[in-house]
FIBAMI-933900 format. One record per atom (N, C-alpha, C, O, CB): residue number from 1; x, y, z; chain. Coordinates in Angstrom, 1 decimal, padded with zeros to 4 digits. Glycine has a CB too. Layout:
<rs>
pos,u,v,w,unit
NUM,X,Y,Z,A $
...
</rs>
This chain:
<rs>
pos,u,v,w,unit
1,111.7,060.5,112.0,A $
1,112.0,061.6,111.1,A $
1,110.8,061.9,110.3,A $
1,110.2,061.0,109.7,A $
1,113.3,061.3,110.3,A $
2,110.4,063.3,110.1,A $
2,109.5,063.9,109.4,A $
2,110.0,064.6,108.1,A $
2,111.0,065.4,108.1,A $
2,108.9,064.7,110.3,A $
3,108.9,064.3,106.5,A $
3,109.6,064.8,105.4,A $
3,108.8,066.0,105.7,A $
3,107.9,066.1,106.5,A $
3,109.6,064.0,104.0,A $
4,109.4,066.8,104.8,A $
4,108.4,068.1,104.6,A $
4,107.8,068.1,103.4,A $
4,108.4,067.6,102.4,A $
4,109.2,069.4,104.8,A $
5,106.8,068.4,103.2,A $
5,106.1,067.9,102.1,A $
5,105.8,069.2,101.1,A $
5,104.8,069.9,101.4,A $
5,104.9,067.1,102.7,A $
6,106.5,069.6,100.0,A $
6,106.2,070.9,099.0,A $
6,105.3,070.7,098.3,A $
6,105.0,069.7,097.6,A $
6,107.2,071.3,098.0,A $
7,104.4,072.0,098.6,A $
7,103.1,072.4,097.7,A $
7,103.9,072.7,096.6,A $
7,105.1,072.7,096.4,A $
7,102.1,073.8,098.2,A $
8,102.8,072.8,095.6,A $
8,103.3,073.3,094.1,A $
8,102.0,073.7,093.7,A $
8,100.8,073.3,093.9,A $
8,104.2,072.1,093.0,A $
9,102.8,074.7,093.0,A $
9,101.1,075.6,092.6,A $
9,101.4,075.8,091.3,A $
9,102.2,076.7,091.0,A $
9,100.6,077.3,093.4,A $
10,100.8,074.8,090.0,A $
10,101.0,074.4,088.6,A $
10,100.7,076.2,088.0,A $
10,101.4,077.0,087.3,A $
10,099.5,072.9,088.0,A $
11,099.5,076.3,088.6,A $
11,098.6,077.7,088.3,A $
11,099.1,079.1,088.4,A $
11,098.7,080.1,087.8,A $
11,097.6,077.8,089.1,A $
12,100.2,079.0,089.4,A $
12,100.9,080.7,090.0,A $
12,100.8,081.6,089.4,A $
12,100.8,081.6,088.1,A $
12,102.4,080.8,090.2,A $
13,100.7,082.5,089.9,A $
13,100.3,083.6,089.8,A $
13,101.5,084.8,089.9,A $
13,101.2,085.9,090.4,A $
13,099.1,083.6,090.6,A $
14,102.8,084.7,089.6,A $
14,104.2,085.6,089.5,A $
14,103.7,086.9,089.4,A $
14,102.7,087.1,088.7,A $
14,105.3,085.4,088.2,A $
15,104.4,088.0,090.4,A $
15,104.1,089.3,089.6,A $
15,105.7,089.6,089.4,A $
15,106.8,089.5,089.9,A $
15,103.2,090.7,090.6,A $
16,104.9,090.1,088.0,A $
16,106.3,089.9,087.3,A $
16,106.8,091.4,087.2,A $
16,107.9,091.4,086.7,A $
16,106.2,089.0,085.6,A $
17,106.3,092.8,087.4,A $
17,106.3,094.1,087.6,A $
17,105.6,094.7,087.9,A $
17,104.5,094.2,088.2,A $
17,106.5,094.6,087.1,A $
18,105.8,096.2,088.2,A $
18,104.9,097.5,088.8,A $
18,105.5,099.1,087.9,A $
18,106.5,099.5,087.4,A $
18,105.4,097.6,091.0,A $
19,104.3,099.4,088.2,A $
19,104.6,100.6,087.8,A $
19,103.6,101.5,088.5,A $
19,102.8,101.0,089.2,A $
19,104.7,100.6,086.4,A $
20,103.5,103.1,088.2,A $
20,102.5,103.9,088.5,A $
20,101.3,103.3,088.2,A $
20,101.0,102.9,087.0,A $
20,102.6,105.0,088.0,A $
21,100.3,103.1,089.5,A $
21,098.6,102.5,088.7,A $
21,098.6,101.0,088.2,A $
21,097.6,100.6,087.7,A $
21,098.2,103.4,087.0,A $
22,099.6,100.3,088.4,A $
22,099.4,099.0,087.7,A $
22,100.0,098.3,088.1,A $
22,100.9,098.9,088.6,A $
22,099.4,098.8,086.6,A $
23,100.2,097.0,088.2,A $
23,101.0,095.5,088.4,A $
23,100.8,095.0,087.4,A $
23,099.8,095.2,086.8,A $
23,100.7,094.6,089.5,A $
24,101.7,094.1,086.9,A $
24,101.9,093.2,085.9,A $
24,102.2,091.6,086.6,A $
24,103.3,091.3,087.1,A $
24,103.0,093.8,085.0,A $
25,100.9,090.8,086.4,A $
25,101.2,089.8,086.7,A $
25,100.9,088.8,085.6,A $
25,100.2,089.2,084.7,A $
25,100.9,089.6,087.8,A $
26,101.3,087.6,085.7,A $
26,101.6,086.1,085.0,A $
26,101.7,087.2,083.2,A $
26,101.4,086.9,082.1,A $
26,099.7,084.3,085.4,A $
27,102.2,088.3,083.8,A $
27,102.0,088.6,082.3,A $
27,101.5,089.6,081.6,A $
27,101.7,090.4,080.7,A $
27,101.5,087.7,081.8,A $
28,100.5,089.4,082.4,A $
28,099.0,090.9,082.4,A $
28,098.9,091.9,082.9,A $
28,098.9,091.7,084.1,A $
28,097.8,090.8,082.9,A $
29,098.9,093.2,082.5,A $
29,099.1,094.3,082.6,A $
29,097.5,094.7,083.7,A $
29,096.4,094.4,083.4,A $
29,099.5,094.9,081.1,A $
30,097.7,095.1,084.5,A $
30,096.3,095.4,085.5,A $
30,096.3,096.3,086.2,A $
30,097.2,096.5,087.1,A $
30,096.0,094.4,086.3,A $
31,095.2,097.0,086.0,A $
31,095.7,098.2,087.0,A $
31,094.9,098.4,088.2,A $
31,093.9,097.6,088.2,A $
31,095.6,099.6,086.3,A $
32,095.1,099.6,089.5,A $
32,094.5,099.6,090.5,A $
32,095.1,098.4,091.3,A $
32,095.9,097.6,091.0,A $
32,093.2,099.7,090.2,A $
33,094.2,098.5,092.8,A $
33,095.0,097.9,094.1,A $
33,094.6,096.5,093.4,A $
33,094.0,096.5,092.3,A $
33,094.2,098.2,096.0,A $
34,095.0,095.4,094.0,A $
34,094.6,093.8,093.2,A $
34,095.2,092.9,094.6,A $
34,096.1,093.2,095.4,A $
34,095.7,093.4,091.1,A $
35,094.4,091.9,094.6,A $
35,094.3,091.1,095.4,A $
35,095.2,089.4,094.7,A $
35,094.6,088.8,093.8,A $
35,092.5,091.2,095.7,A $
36,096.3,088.9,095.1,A $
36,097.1,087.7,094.1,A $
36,097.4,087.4,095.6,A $
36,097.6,087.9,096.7,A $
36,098.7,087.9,092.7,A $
37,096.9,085.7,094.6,A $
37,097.4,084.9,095.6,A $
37,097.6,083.3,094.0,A $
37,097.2,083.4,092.8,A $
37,095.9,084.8,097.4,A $
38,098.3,082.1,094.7,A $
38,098.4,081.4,093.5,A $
38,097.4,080.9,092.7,A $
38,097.6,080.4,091.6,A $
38,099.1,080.4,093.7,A $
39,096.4,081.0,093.3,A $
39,095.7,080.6,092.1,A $
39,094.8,082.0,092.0,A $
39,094.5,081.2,092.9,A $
39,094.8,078.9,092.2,A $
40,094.4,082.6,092.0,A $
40,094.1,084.5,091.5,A $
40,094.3,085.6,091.4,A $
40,095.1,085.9,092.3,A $
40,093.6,085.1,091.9,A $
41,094.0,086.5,090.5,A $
41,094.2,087.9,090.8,A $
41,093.2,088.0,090.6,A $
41,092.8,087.4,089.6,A $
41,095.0,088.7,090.4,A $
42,092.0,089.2,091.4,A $
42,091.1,090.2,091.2,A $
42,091.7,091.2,091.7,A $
42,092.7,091.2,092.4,A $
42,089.8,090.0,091.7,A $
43,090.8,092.4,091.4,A $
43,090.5,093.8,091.9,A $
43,090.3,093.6,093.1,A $
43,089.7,092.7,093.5,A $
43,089.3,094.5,091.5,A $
44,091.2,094.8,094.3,A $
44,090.8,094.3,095.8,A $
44,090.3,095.8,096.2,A $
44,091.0,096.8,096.0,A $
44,092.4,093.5,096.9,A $
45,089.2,095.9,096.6,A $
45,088.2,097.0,096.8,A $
45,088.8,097.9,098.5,A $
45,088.0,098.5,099.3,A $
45,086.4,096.2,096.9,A $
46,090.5,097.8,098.6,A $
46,091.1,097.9,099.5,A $
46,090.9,097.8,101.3,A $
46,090.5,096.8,101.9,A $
46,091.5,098.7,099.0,A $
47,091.1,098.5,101.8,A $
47,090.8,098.1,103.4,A $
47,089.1,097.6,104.2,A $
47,088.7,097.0,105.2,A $
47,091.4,099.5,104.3,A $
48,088.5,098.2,103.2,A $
48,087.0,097.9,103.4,A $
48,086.2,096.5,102.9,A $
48,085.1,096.1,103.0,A $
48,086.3,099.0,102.8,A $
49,087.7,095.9,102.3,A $
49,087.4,094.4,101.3,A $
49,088.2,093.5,102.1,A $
49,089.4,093.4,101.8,A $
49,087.9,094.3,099.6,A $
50,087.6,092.8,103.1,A $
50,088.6,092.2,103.9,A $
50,087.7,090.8,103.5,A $
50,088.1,089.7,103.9,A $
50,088.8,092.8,105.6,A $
51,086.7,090.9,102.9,A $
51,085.7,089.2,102.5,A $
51,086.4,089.0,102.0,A $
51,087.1,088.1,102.4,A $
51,084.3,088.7,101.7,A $
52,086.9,089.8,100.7,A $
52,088.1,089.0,099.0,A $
52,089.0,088.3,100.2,A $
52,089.0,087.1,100.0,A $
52,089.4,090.6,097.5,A $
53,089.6,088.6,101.1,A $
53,090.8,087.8,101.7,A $
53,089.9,087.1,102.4,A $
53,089.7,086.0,101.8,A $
53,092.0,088.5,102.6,A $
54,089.5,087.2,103.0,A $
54,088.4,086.2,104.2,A $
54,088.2,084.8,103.2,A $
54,088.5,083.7,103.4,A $
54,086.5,087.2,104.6,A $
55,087.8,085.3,102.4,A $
55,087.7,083.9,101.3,A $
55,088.6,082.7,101.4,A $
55,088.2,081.6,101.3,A $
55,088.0,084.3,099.9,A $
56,089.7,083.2,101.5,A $
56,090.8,082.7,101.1,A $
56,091.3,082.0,102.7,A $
56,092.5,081.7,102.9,A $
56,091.7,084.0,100.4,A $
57,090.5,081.7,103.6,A $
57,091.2,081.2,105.0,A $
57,091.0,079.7,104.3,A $
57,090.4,079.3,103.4,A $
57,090.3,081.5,106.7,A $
58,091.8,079.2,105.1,A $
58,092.4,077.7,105.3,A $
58,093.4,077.5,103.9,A $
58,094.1,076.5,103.7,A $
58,090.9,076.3,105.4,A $
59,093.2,078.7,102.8,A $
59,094.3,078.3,102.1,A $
59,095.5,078.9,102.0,A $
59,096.4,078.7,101.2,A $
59,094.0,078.1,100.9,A $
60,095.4,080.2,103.2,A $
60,096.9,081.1,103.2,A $
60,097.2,081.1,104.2,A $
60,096.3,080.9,105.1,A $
60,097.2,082.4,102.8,A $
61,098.6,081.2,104.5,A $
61,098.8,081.6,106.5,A $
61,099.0,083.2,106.9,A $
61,098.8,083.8,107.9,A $
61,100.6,080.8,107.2,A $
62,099.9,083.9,105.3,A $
62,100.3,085.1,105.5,A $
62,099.7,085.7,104.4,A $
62,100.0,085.3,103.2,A $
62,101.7,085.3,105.6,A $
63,098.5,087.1,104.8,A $
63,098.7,088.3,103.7,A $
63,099.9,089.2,103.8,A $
63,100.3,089.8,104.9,A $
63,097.4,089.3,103.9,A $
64,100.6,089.3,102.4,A $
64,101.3,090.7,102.2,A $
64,100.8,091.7,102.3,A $
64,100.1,091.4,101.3,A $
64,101.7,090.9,101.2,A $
65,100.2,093.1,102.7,A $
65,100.2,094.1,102.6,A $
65,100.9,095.1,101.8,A $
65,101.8,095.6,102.4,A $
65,100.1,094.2,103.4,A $
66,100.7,095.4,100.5,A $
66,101.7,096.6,099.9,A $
66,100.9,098.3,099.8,A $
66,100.2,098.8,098.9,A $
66,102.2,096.1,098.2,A $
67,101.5,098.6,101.3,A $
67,100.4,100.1,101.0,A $
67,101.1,100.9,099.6,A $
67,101.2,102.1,099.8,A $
67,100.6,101.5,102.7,A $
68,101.4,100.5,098.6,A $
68,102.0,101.3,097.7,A $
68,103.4,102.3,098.2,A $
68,104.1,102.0,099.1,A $
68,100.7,102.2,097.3,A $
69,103.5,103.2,097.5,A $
69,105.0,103.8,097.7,A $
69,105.5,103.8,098.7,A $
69,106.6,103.4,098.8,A $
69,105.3,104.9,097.4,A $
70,105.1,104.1,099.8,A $
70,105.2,104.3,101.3,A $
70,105.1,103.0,102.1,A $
70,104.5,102.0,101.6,A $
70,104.1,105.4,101.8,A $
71,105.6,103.0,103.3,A $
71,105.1,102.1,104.3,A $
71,104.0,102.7,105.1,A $
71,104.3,103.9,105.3,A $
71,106.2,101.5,105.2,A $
72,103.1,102.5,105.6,A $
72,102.0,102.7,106.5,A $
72,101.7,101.5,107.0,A $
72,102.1,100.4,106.7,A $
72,100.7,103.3,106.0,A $
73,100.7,102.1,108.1,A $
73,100.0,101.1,108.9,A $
73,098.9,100.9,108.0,A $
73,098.4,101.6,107.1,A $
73,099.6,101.5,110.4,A $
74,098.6,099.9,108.3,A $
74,096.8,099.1,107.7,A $
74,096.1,099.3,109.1,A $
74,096.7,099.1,110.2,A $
74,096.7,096.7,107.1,A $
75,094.8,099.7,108.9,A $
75,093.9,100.2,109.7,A $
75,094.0,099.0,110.5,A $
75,094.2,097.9,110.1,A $
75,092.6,100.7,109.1,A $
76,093.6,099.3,112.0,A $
76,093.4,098.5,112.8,A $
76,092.6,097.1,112.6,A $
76,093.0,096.0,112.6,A $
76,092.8,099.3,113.6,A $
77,090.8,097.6,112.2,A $
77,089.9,096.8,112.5,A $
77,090.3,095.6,111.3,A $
77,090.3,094.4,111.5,A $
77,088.3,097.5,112.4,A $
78,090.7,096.2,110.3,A $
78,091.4,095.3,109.1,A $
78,092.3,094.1,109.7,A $
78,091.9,092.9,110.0,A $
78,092.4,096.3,108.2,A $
79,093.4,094.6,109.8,A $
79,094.6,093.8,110.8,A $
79,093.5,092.6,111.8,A $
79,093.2,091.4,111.6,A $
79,095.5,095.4,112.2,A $
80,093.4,093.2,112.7,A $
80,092.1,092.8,113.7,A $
80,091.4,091.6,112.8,A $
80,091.7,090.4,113.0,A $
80,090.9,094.2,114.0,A $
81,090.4,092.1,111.8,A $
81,089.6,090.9,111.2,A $
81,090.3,089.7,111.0,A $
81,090.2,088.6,111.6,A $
81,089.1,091.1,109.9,A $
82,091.3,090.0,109.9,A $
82,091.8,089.2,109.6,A $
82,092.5,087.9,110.6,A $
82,092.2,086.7,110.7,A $
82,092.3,089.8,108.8,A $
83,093.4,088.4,111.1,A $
83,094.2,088.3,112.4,A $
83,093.3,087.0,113.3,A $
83,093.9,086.1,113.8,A $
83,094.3,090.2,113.4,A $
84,092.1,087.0,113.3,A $
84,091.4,087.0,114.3,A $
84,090.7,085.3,113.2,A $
84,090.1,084.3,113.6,A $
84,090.5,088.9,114.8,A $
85,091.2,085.7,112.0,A $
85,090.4,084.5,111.2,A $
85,092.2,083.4,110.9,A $
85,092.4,082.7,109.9,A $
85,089.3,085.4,109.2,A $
86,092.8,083.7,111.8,A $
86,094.0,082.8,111.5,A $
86,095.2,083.4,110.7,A $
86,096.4,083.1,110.8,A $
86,093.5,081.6,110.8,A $
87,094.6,084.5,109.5,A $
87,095.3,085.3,108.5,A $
87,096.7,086.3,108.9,A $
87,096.6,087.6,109.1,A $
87,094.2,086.2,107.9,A $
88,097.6,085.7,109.1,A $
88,098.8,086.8,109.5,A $
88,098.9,088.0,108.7,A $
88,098.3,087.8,107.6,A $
88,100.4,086.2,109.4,A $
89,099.3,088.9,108.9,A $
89,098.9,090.1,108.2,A $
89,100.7,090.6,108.5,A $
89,101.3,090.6,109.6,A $
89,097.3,091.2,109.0,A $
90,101.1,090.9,107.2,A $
90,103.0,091.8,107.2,A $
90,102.8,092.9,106.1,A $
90,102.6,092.8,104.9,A $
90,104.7,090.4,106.4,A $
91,102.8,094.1,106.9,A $
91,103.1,095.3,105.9,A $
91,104.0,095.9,105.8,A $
91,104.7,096.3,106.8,A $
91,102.4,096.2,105.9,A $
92,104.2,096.2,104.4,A $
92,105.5,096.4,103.9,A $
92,105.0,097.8,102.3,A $
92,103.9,098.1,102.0,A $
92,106.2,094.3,103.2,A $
93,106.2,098.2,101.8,A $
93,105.6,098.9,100.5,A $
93,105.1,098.0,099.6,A $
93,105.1,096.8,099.8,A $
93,106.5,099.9,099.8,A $
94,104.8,098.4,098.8,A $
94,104.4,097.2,097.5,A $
94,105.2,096.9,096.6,A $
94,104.7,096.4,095.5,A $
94,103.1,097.4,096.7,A $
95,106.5,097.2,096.6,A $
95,108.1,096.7,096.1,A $
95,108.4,095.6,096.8,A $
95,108.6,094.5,096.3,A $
95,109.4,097.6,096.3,A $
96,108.5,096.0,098.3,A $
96,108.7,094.9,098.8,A $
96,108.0,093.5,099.1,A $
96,108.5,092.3,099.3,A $
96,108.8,095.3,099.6,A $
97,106.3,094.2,099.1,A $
97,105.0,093.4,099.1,A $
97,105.7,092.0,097.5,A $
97,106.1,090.8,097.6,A $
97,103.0,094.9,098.6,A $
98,105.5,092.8,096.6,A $
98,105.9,092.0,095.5,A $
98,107.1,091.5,095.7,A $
98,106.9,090.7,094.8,A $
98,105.9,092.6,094.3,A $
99,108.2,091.2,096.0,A $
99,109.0,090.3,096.2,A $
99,109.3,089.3,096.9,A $
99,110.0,088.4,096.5,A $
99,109.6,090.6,096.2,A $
100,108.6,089.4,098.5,A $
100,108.4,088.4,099.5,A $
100,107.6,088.0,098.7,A $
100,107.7,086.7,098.9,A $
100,108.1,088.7,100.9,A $
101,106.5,088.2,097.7,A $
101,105.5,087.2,097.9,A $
101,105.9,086.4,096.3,A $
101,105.2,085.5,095.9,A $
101,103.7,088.0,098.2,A $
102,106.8,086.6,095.7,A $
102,107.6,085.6,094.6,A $
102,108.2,084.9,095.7,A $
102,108.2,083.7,095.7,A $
102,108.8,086.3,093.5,A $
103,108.7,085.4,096.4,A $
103,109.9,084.3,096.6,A $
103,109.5,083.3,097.4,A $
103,109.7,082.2,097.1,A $
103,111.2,084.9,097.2,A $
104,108.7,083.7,098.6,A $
104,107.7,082.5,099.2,A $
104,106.5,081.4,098.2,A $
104,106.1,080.3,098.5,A $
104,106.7,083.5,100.2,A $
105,106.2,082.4,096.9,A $
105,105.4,081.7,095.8,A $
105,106.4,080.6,095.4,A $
105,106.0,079.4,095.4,A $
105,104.9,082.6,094.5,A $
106,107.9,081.0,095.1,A $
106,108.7,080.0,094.7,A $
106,108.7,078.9,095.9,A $
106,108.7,077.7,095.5,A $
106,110.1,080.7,094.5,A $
107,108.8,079.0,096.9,A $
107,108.8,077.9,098.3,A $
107,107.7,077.4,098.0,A $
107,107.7,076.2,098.4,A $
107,108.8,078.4,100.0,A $
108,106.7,077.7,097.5,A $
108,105.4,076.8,097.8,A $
108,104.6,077.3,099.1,A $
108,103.6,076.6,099.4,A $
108,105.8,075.1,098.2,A $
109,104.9,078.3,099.8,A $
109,104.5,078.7,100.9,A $
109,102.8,079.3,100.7,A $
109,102.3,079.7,099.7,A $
109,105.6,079.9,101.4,A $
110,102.2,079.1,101.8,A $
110,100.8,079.4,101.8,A $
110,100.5,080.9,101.9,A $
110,100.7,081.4,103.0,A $
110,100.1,078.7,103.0,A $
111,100.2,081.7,100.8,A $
111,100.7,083.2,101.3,A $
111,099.5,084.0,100.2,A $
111,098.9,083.2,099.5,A $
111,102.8,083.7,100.9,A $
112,099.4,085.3,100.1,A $
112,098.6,085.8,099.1,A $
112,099.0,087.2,099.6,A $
112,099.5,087.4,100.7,A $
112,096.9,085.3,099.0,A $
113,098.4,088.5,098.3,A $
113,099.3,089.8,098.6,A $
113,098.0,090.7,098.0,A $
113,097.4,090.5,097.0,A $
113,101.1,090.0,097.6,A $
114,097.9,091.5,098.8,A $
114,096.9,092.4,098.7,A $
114,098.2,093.8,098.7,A $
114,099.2,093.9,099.4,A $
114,095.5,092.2,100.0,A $
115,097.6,094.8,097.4,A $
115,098.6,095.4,097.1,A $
115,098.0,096.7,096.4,A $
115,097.2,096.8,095.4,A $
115,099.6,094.5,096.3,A $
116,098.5,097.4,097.2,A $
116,098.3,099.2,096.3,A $
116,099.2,099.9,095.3,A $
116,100.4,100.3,095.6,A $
116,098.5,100.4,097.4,A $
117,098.7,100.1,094.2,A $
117,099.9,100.2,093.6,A $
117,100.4,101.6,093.6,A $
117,099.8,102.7,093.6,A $
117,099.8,099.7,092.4,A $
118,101.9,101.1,093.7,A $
118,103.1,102.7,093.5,A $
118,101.7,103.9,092.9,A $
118,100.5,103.7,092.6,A $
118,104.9,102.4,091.7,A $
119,102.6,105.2,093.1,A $
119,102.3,106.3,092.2,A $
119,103.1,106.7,091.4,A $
119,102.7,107.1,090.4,A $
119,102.1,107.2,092.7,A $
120,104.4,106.7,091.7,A $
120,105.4,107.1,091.0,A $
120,106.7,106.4,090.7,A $
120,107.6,106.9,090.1,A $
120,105.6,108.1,091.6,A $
</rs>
């Protein structure tokens, strides 16, 4: 029999709201697309910034994608990079982006959310 063994991330990084232009996380009001994962948030310089995530291999399994209000596709070569460096890639709007990625933050799950924010 095998235990399963829970990460815990002392540091997390909750987004705790959204609005037009901004996310609010652990608290902090921030505006523009932003790149969270548990232990960061920066500015994410969107589909052409695929290093800020690239960084981040061996310590996530899944990027969120939140194209902001809408659902879209994330450009191919993006998907592709990442994809290709181990990085699962799930797009979703960035309501949804932000809630899978609490609730998996709550599991301890290996995950980080690159996110556009709403307009309206």
């Amino acid at each position: 029999m095998s235990l399963l063994e829970e990460i815990s991330y002392p540091e997390a990084q909750p987004i705790d709201g959204y609005g037009p232009g901004f996310f609010r996380i652990a608290g902090r009001v921030l505006e523009g697309p932003l790149l969270v994962s548990p232990w960061s948030v920066m500015g994410w310089g969107g589909f052409d910034d695929a290093a800020a995530i690239l960084a981040l291999k061996g310590r996530i399994d899944v990027l969120f994608v939140g194209m902001g209000s809408e659902i879209a596709h994330a450009p191919r070569a993006f998907r592709n990079e990442l994809e290709q460096a181990g990085i699962g890639v799930e797009v979703m709007n960035s309501p949804a982006a932000c809630r899978t990625y609490n609730v998996l933050l709550s599991e301890g799950r290996r995950i980080a959310a690159a996110l556009i924010p709403v307009t309206s």
